[in-house]
C-alpha positions in Angstrom: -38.6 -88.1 7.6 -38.1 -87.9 11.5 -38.8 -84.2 12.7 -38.4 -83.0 16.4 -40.4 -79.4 16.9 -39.0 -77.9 19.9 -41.9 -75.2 21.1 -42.5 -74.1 24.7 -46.5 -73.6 23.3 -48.4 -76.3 22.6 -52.4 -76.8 23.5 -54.0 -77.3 26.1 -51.5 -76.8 28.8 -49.7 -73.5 26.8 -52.1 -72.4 24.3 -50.7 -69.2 24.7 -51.1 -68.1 21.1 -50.1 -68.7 17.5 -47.4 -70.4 18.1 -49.2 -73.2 20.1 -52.2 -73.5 17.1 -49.6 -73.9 14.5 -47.3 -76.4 15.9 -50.5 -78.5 17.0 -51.6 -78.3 13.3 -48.5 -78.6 11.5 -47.5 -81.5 14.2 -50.6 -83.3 13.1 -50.9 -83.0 9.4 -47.0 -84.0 8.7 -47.9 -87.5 10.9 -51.0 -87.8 8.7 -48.4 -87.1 6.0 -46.0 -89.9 6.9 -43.6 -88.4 9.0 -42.3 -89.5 12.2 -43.6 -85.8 14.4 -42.0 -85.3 18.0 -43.0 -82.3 20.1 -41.3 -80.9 22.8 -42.9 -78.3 24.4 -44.0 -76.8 28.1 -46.2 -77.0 30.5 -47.5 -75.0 33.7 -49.3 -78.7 35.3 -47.2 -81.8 34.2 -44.3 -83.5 33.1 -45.6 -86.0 30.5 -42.7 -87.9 28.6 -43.5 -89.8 25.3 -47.4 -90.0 25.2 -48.6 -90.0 22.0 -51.6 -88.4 20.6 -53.1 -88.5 17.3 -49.5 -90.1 16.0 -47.8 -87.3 17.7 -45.3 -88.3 20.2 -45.8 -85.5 22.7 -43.1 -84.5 25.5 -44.4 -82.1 28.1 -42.0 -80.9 30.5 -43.2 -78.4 33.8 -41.5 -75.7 33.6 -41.0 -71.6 33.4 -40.7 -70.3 29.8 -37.7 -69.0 30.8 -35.9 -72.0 31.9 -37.2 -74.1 29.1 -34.5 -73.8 26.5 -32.1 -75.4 28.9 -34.8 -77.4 30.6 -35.4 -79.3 27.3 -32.5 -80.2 26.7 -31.7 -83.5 28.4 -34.9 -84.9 27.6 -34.3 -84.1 23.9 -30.9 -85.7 23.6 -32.5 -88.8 25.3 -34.9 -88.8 22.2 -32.4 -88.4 19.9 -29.8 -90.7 20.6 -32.7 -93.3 20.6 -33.5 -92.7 17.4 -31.7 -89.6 15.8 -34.5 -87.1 13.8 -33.8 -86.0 11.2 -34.2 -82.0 11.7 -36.0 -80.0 14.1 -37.8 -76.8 14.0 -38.1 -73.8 16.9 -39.7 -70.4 16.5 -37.6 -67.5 16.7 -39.8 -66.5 20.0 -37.6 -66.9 22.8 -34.8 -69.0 20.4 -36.3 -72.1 22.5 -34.5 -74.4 20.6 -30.8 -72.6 21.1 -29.1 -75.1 23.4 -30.7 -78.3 21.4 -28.9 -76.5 18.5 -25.6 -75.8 20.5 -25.7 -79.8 22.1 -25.9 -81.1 18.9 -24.1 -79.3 15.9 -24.8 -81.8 13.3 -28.5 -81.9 13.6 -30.0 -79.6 10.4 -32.0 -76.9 12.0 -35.3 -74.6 10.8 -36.5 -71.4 12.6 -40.0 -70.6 12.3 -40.9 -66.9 12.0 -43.4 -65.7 14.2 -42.8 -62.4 15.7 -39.3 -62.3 17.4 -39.4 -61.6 21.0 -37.4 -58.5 19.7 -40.1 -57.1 17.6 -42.7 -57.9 19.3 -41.1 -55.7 22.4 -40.7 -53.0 20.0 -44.4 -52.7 18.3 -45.2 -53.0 21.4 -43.8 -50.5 23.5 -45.7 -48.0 25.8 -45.9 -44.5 24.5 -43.6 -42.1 26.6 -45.6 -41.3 29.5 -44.7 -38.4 32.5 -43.0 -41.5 34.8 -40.4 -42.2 31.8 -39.3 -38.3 31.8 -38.9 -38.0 35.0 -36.9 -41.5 35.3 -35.0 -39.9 32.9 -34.6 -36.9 34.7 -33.0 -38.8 37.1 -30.8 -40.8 35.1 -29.4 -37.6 34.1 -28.9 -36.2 37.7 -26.8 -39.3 38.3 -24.6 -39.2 35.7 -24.0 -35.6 36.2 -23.1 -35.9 40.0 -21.2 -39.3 40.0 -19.8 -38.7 36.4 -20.2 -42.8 35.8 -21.1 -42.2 32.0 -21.6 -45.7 31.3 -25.2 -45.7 33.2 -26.3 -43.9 30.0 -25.6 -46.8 27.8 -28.2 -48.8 26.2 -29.3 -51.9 28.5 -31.2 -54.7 26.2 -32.5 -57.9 27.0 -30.1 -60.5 26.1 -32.8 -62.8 24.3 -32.6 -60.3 21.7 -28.8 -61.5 20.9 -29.7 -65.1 21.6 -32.7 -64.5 18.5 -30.5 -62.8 16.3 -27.3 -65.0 16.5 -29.6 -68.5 16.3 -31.8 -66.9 13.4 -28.5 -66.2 11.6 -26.8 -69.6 11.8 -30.2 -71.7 10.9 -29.7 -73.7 7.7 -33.4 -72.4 6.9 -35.6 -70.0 8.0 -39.4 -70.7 7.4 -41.5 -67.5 6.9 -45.3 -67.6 7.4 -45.9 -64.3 5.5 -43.4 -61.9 3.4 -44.0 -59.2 5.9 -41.9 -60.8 8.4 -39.6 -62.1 6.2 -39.1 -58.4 4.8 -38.8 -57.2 8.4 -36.2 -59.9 9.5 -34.1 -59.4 6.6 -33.6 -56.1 7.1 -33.5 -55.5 10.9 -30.9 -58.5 11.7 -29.2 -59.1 8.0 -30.2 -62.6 7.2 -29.9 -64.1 4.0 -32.9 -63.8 1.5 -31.5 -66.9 0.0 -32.1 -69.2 3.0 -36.2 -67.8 3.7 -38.7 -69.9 2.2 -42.1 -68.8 2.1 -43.8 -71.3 4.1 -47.6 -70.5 5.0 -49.2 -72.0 8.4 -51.8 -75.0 8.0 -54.9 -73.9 8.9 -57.7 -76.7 8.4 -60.9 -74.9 10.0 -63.0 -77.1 12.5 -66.5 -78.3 11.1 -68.3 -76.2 13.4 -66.9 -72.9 12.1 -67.5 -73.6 8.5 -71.0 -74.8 9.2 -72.0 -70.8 10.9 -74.2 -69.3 8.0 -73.3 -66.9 6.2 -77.1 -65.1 6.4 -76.7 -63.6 10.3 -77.7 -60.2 11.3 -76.0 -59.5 15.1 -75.0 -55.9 14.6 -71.9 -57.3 16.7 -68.2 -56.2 16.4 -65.8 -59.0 17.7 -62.3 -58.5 18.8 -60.3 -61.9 18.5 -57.3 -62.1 20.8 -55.2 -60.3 23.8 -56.1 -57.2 24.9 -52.7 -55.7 24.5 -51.0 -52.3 23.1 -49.6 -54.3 20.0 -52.9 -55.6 19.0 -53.8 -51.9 18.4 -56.8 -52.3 21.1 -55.7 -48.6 21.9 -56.7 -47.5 18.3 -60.4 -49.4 18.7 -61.2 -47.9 21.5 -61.0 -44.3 20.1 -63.2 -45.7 17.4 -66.2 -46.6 19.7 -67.8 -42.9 19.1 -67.8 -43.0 15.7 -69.2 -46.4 15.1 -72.2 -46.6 18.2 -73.3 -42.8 17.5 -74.1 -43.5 13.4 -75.4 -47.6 14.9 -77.7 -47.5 17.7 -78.4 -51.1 18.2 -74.0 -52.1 17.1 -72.8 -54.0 20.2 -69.1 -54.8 20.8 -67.6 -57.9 22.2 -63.9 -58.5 23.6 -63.1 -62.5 23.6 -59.3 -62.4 25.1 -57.2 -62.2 27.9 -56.2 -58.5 28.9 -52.8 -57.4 30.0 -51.2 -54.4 30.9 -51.9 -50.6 30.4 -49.4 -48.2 29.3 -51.1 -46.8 33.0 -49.8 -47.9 36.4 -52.5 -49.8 37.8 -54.9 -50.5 35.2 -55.3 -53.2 32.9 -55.9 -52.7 29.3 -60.0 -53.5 29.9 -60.1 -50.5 32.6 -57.9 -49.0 29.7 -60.0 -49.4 27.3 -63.0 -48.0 29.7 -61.4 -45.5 31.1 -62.6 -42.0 29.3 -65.2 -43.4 27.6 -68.6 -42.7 27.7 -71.2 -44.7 30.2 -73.3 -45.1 27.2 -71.0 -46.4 25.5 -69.2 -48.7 28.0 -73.2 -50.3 28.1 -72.2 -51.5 25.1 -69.3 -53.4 25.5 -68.8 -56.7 26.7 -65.7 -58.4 27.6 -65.7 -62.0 27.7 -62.5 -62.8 28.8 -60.2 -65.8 27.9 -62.0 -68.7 26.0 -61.1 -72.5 25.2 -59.9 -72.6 21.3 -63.4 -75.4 21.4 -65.7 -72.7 22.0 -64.6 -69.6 19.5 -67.1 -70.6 17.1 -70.1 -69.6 19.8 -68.8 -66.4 19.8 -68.2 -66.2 15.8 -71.9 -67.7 15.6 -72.8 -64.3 17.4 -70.7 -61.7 15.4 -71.4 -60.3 12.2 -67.9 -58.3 11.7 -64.2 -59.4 13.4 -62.0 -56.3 13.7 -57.9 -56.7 14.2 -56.3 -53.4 14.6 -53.0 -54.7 15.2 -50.0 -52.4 15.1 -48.7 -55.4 13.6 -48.7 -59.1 13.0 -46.5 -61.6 11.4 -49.7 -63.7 10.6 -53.2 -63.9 12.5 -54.6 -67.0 12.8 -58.0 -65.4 14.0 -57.9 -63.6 10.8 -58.4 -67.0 9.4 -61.3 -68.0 11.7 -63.0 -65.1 10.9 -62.9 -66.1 7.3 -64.1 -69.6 8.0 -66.9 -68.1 9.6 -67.7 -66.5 7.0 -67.4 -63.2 9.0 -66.8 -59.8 7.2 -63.2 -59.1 8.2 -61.7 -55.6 8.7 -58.1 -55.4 10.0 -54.7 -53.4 9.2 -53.3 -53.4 5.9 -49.2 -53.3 7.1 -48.3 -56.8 8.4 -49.3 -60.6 7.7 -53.0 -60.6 7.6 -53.1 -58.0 4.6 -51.6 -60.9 2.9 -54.3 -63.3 4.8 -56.8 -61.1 3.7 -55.5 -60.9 -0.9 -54.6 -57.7 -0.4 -58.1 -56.6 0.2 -60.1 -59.3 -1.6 -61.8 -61.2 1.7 -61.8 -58.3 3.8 -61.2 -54.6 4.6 -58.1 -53.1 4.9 -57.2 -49.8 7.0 -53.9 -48.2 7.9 -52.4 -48.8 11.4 -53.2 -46.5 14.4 -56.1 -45.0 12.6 -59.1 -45.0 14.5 -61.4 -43.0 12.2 -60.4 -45.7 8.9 -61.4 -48.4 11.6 -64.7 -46.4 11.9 -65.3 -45.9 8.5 -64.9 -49.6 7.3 -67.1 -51.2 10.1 -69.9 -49.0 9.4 -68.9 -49.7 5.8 -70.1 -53.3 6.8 -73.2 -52.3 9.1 -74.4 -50.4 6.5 -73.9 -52.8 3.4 -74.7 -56.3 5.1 -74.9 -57.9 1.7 -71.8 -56.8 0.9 -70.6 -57.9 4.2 -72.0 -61.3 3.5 -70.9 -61.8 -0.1 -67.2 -60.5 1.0 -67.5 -63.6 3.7 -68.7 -66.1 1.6 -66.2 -65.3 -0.7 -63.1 -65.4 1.8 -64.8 -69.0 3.2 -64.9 -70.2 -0.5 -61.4 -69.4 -1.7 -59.6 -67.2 1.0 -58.4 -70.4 2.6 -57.2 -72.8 0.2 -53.1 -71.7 0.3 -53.3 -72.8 4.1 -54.4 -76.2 3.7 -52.8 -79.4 4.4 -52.1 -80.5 0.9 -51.0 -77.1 0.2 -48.8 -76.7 2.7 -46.8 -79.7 3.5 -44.9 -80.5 0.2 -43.5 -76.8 1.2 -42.9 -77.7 4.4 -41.0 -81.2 3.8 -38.7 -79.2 0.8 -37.6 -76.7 3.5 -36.6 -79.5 5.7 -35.1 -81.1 2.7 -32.7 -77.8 1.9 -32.3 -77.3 5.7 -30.7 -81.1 6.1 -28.7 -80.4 2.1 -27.3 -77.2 3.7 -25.7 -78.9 6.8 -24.6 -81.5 5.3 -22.5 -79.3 3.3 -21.4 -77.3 6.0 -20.5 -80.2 8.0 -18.7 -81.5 5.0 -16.6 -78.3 4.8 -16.1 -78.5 8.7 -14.6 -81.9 8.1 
């Protein structure tokens, strides 16, 4: 089978998130599975046309995100008319694949679920703060002295169409989790009967696996962006409660921070801001790290906390478990079902600082318990993401996707 992947994320030049890990594993394991794998993808340093790497013919275009789904366009059709694939996949981020799609109507096509730009701009929305009154104080005042009623009507971002409408005409959408298959479903209407529960591969690097299991840090790790959606908020309100019952608990930040629901300040002054000194002594913030060296900072941690207002997935949920790390993150969401419903990890409800405070000194307080809940999610935890797991799912979605249009095209004809 020939498969195109069409992903503006792709390590090392975007390795901006999940996106980027999974098409650089699944990319991989369906060569070593047989299949002809192209990528076309972004970059903020090159442009990089058919190099291949690890029997992965890569295509690395510089360019914005936002002029990447017509960007990519040119170079794909180049591909394709070379040698036509066979059916390509884009995540629903962004609906990077759209004009591919639109170019070439016979072409079977998959969306990936990941968190649609939509819902991810949702979950993670500010709070109402003082500025958004008063701007709509003003908005008001406007309408009311120039009587131009339509300023009052809802302005969205236009991506959100362009997700919604390429979601809904996909001959197969590929779901990582049933929590984001549950929320597309119901927020945009798409057929039940065209999702197919399709985990992410995740084969964990040797030097993760080979952290013992036997460490005693006292360090709490946050994996990830320091932004509102990943619940950072929720943590911080936590600190207190955790460092006054654990004198010698330390707590480390490995991410890039954005920004604050305040003018001004980032999420780490955020996160500082109103918080103790003694406390704020106990805090370190590493930054951004290379996906090579996460397993230094595992190495160093004895619990990984994700209080994510929500996730479609978390694949630092799964490095956590492949450390062997006792795992504590919400229980609405994809890494609930990560986690066996509570069987590798602890579970707490969303936006609930003291439940994050309870089940981390759970874990400083029981270390075997800790350790035996790690070695447990390292043992079994991982086996539906593996390689041979995965990929017979993965080529029978592509199978139905390319049956469906067929059909389609037949009844077109």
């Amino acid at each position: 089978m020939r498969i195109a992947f069409v992903s503006y994320e792709l390590p090392p030049d975007t390795a901006l998130g999940g996106i980027a890990t999974y098409v650089a594993q699944i990319a991989d394991a369906l060569a070593d599975a047989g299949a002809e794998v192209e990528v076309f993808c972004g970059s903020t340093t090159r442009t990089d046309q058919t190099i291949n790497e690890h029997g992965v013919v890569i295509h690395r275009l510089k360019i914005d995100r936002h002029a990447f789904a017509t960007a990519i366009v040119p170079v794909f059709l180049q591909r394709h008319r070379a040698k036509p694939f066979d059916v390509l996949e884009g995540p629903d981020f962004n609906a990077e694949a759209r004009y591919v799609v639109r170019a070439l109507q016979q072409l079977p096509y998959v969306v990936k679920l990941h968190t649609p730009y939509f819902f991810a701009a949702k979950v993670g929305k500010f709070p109402y703060s003082r500025t958004d009154f008063w701007n709509q104080l003003r908005l008001y005042w406007y309408v009311l002295k120039t009587m131009n009623v339509h300023a009052l009507a809802k302005r969205e971002d236009p991506i959100f169409a362009e997700e919604k409408q390429h979601l809904l005409n996909a001959d197969e959408i590929a779901a990582p989790s049933h929590a984001v298959a549950d929320v597309v479903c119901k927020t945009w209407g798409a057929d039940f009967d065209r999702v197919s529960l399709v985990p992410y591969t995740y084969e964990p690097p040797a030097e993760i696996t080979a952290i013992p299991v036997d460490t005693d840090t006292q360090v709490i790790t946050f994996l990830g962006r320091l932004e509102w959606r990943k619940g950072v908020q929720d943590l911080t309100k936590a600190f207190p409660l955790i460092f006054d019952r654990h004198p010698n608990a330390r707590f480390r930040f490995v991410g890039a921070w954005s920004a604050s629901p305040l003018p001004g300040l980032n999420m780490k002054e955020y996160v500082c801001r109103g918080l103790a000194q003694k406390y704020i002594d106990r805090i370190e913030f590493v930054g951004k790290v290379p996906l090579n060296q996460i397993s230094q900072y595992l190495a160093k941690t004895d619990i990984c906390v994700f209080p994510s207002r929500w996730e479609s997935f978390g694949f630092v949920v799964l490095e956590a478990m492949s450390a062997a790390r006792g795992v504590v993150c919400t229980n609405n969401g994809g890494m609930a079902e990560l986690l066996g419903g509570g069987k590798y990890g602890l579970l707490v409800p969303p936006k609930s600082p003291s439940e994050i405070a309870k089940q981390i000194n759970y874990f400083l307080d029981n270390p075997a318990a800790r350790k035996a809940m790690g070695a447990l999610a390292r043992k079994e935890g991982l086996k539906p993401f593996a390689s041979e797991v995965v990929i017979p799912k993965q080529l029978a979605s592509y199978e139905r996707a390319i049956a469906r249009r067929k059909k389609l095209m037949a009844h077109a004809g």
